[in-house]
C-alpha positions in Angstrom: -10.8 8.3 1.9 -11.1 8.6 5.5 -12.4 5.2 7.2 -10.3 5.1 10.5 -8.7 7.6 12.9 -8.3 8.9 16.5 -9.6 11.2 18.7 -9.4 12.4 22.2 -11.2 14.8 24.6 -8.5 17.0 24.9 -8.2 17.5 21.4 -11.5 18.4 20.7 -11.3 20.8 23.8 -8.7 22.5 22.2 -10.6 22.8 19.0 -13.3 24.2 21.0 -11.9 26.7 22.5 -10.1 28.2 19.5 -12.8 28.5 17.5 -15.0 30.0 20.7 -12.2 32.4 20.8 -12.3 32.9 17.1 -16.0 33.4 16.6 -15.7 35.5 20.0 -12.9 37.9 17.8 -15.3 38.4 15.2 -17.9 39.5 17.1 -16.1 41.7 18.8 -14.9 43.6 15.5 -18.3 43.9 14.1 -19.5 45.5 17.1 -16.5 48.1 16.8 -16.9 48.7 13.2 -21.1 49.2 13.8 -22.3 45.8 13.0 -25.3 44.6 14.3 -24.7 43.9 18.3 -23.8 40.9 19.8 -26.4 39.0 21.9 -26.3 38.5 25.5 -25.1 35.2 25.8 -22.9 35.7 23.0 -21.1 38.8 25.3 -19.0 36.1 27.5 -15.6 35.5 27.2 -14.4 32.5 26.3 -12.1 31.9 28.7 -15.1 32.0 31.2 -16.9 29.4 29.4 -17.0 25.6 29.9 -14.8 23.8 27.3 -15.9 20.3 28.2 -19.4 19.4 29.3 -19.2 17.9 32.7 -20.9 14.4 31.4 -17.9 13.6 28.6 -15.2 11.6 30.4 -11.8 10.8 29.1 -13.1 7.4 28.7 -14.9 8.8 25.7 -10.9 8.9 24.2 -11.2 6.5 20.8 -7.3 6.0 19.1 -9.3 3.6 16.8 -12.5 5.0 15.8 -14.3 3.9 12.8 -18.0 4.0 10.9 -20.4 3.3 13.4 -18.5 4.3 16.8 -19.5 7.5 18.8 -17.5 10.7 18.4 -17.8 15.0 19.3 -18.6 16.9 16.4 -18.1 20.6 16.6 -21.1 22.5 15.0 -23.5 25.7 14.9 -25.6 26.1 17.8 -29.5 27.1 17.4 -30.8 22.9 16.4 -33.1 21.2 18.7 -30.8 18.6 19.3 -28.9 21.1 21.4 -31.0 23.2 22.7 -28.8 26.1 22.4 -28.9 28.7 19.9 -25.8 30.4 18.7 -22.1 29.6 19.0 -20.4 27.0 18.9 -21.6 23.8 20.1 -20.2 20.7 20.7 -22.3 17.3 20.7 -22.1 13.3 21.0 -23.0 11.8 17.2 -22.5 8.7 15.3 -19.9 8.5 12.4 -21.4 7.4 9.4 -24.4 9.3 7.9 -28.0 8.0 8.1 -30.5 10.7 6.2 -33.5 8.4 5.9 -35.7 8.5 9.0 -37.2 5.1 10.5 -40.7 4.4 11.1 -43.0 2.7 13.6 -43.7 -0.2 10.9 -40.0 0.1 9.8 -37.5 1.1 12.5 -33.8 1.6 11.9 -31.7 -1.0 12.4 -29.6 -0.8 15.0 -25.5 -1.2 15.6 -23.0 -0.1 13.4 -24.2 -2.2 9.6 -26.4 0.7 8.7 -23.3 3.0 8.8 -20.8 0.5 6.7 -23.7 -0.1 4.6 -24.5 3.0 2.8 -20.8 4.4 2.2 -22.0 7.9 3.6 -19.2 7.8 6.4 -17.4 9.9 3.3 -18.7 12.1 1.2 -16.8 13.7 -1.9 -15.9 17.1 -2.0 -16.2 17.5 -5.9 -19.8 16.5 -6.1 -20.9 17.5 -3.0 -23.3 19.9 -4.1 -24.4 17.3 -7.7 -25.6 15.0 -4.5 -29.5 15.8 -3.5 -28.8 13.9 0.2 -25.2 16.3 0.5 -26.7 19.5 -1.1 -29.6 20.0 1.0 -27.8 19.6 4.1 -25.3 22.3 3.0 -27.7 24.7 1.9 -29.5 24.0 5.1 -26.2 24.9 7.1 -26.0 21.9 8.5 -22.2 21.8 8.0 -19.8 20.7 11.3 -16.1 20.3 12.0 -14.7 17.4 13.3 -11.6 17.3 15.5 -9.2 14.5 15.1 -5.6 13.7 16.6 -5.0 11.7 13.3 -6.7 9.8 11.1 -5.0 6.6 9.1 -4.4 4.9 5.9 -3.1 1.3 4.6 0.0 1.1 1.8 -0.3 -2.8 0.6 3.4 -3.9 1.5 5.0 -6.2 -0.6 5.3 -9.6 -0.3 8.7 -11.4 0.6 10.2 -14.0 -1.9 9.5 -16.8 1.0 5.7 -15.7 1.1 5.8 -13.6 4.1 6.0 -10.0 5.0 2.2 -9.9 2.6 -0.6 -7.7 3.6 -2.0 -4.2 4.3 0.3 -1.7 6.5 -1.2 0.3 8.2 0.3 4.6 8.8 -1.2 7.1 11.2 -0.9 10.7 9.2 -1.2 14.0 12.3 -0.2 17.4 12.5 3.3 17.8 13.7 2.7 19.9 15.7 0.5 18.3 17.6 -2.5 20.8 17.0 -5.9 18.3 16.2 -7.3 18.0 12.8 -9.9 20.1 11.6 -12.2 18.4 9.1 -15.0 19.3 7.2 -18.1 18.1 7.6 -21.9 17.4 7.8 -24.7 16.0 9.9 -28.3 15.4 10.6 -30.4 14.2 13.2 -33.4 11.5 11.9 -36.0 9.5 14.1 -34.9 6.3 14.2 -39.3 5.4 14.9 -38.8 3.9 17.7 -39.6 5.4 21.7 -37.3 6.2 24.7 -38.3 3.7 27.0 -38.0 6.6 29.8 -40.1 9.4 28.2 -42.2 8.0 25.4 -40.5 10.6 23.2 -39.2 9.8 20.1 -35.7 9.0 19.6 -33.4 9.9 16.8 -30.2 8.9 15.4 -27.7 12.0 14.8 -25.1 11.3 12.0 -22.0 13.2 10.5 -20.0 12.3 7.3 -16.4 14.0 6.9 -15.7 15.6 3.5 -12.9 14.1 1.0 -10.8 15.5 -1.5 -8.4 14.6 -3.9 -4.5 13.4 -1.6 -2.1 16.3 -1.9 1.0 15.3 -3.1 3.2 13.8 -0.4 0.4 11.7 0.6 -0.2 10.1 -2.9 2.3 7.9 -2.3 -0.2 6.3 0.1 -3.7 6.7 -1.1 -5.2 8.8 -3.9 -8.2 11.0 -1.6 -7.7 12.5 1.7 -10.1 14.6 4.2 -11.1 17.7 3.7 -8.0 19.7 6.3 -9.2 23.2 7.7 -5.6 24.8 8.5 -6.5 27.8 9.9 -9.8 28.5 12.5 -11.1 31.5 10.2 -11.9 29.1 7.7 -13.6 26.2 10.0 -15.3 28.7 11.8 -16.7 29.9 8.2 -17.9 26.4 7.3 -19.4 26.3 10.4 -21.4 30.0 9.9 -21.8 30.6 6.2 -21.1 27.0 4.1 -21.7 27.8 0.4 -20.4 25.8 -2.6 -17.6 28.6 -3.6 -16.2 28.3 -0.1 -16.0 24.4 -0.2 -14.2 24.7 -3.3 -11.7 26.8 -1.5 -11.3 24.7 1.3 -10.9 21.5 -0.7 -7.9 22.9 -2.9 -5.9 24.4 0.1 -6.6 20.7 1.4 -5.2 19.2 -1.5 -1.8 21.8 -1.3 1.7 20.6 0.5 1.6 21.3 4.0 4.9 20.8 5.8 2.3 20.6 9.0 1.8 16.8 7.7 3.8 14.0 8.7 3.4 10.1 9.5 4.8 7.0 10.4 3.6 2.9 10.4 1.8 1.7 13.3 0.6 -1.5 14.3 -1.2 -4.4 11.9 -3.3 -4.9 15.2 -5.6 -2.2 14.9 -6.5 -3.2 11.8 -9.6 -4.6 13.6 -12.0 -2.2 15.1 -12.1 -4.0 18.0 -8.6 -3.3 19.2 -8.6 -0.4 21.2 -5.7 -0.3 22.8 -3.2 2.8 23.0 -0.6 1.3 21.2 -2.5 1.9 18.2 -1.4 5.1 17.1 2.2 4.4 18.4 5.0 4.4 15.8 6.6 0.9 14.9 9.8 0.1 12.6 8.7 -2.1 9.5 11.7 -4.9 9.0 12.0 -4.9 5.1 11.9 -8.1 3.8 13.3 -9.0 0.6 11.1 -8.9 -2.5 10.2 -11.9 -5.4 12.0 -9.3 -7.5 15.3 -8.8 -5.1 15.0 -12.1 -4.3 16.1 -13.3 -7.9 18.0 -10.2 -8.7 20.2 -11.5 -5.8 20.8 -15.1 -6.5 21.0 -13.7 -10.2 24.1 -11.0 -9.2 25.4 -14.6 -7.1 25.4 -16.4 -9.7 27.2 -14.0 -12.2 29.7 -13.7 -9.8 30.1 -17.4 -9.4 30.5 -17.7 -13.0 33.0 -14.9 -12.9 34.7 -17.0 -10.6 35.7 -20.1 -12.1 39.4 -21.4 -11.3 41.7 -21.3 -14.3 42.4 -24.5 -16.3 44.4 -26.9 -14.3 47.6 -26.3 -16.4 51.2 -28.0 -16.0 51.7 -25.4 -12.9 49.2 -26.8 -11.0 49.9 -30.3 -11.2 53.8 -30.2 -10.5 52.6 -28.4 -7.4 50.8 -32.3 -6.9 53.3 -33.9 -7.0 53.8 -34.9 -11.1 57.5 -34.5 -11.1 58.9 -35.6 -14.4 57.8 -34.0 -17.8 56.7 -37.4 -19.3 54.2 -38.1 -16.2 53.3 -34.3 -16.5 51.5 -35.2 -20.2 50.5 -38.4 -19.3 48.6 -37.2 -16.8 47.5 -34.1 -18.7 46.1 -36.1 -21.9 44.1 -38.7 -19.6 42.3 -35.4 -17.6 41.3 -33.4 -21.1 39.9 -36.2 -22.6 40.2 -38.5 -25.8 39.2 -35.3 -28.0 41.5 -33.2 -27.1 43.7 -31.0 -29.4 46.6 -30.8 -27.3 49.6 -31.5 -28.6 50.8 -35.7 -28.5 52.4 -36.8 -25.5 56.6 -36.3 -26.0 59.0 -39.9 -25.3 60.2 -40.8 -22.2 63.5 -39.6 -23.1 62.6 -36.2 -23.8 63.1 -36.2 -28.1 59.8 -35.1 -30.4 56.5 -36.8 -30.4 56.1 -40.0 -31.7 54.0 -39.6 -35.0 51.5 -42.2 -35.2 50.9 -43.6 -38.6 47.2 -43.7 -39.7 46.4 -47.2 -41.3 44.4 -46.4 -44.3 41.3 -48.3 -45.1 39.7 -48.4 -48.6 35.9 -48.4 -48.6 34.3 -49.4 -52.2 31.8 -46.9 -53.7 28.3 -47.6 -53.5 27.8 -48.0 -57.2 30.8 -50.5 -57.4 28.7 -52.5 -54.1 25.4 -51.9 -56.4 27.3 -53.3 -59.4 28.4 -56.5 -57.9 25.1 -57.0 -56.3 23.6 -56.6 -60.2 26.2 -59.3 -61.2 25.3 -62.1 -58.7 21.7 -62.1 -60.3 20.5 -59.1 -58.6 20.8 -61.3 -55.7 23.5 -59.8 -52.8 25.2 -61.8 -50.6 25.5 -61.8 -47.5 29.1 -60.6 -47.3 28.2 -57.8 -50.3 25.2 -57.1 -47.8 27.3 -56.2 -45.0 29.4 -54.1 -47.0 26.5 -51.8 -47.9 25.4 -51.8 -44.0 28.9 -50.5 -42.9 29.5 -48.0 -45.6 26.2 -46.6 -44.7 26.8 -46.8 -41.2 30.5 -45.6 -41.2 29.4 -42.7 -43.4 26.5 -41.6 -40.5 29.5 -41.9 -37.7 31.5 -40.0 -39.6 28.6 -37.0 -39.7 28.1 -37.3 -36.4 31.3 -36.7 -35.2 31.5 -33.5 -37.8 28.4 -32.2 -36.6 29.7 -32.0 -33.0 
């Protein structure tokens, strides 16, 4: 897809003039081999000629042109909208093709809707000739070439963990050489039904589309359809002369090849809007990289890993005679009361240095359940209240005991 791009009267001079001086070349071998003569007016060389029409100023330059806007499209000469017959000619028309004509009880509508509207600023190389509206404009000849400085195309960037950095970025693809771009085209020239106000004449509208074809590789990356790239002058010179469905073929899968010619770079988010015309549109910019939702948490993932990784060592014996705990008795004192009532260290040693003090577990019998069930049968089946407590604690102590085993 090609909905933007740039073009300047130089560029389209220089387009001009190679294929005058191409189509002058030709000529000039048919004649020497004894093909039919070249015309008059078709005996000039091109270096003679006028490249530029006196009435297109530079002001007519565009670095952000788009559906709708005013731009030179290179065609075949011998159309009444030109009033020249033969060669190449070069003429003012509006991007976006319009191939229904207006009447006097329906006019066109004016401004640039009608050409957003339709989707006919493109026009698909694989079905061009499936298409009724593209096929009978082909077979009619009315094929152009359209030159370009560059033309551009939006990557979606992604967004940043902290929600910025989000939207479309725009690139600016060129030769890099800095030759124009030759695209492939078509036109046609419609009444709009309306009436020059100076002449009474009818006025018409005079529309091109630029041909698309599937990206070549480098430029996949990007988008998946490009234009339709004439590389050489012998082959937009043919499109512009003799356009038939084996040549567009042709044309569309040299498009679609690597060409180390290619080459781009990001460019401002301003000229996302049409109406920013300014020449810093097509200037190169450096994209700060911001981090993604996905580095974002590989990051603090990787952090904390390493802080894990990190953890200081047990404080051990070492540690606190370095505090200050001076005397080996202090030293487990102070040890057992920092790791806890459950700990399975061993006891605490005496004061005066000999072997732990063993601690002697009083033992406490608990009566069975049946013998507390037995008693409670011989009171009358009647408990009392001291047998009743019994029960609660043996039940009791038995969950505690669980507990603690469980954890």
């Amino acid at each position: 897809m090609c909905g933007r791009s740039a073009q300047s009267v130089r560029g389209v001079e220089q387009a001009e003039e190679e294929l005058r001086a191409e189509a002058y070349q030709q000529r000039s071998i048919t004649d020497q081999t004894g093909g039919a003569a070249p015309r008059p007016h078709e005996q000039v060389s091109p270096s003679a000629q006028s490249i530029r029409p006196s009435h297109w100023p530079s002001s007519l330059d565009n670095v952000n042109m788009g559906p709708g806007m005013r731009g030179l499209v290179l065609h075949k000469g011998g159309n009444e909208t030109s009033g020249r017959s033969g060669g190449i000619v070069c003429e003012e028309m509006v991007w976006g093709l319009v191939p229904k004509a207006g009447t006097k009880t329906s006019p066109l509508p004016t401004g640039p809707s009608q050409h957003y509207s339709n989707l006919m600023f493109n026009a698909r190389s694989d079905t061009l000739y499936d298409k009724r509206t593209f096929r009978d404009l082909a077979l009619r000849g009315q094929t152009c070439v359209v030159a370009l400085d560059g033309f551009y195309e939006w990557k979606e960037s992604e967004k940043s963990a902290i929600g910025g950095g989000s939207g479309k970025q725009p690139y600016y693809i060129h030769r890099s050489d800095g030759k124009p771009l030759l695209i492939a085209g078509l036109w046609t020239s419609v009444p709009t039904g309306r009436q020059h106000g100076y002449d009474g004449k009818p006025e018409k509208l005079t529309t091109y589309t630029l041909l698309t074809t599937d990206a070549c590789p480098k430029l996949r990356w990007l988008h998946h359809r490009q234009p339709v790239l004439l590389w050489d002058t012998t082959s937009a010179l043919e499109w512009l002369q003799s356009p038939s469905q084996k040549l567009e073929k042709s044309i569309a899968n040299e498009a679609s090849i690597d060409s180390d010619a290619l080459t781009w770079y990001p460019v401002s988010k301003k000229m996302n809007k049409t109406q920013y015309r300014e020449k810093d549109c097509n200037v190169a910019i450096k994209i700060e990289k911001v981090a993604s939702v996905k580095s974002f948490f590989s990051k603090s993932f990787a952090q904390s890993a390493g802080s894990k990784a990190r953890v200081p060592a047990q404080t051990g014996p070492r540690n606190m005679l370095e505090e200050g705990w001076q005397t080996k008795a202090q030293l487990e004192m102070e040890r057992s009361k920092r790791q806890g009532p459950f700990s399975l260290s061993k006891a605490p040693a005496s004061a005066t240095g000999g072997a732990p003090a063993a601690k002697k577990a009083k033992t406490v019998s608990k009566p069975s359940p049946s013998k507390l069930l037995h008693t409670s049968r011989g009171n009358g089946g009647k408990s009392s209240p001291s047998r009743k407590g019994q029960i609660t604690s043996f039940f009791t102590s038995n969950a505690t005991e669980q507990k603690h085993d469980g954890a």
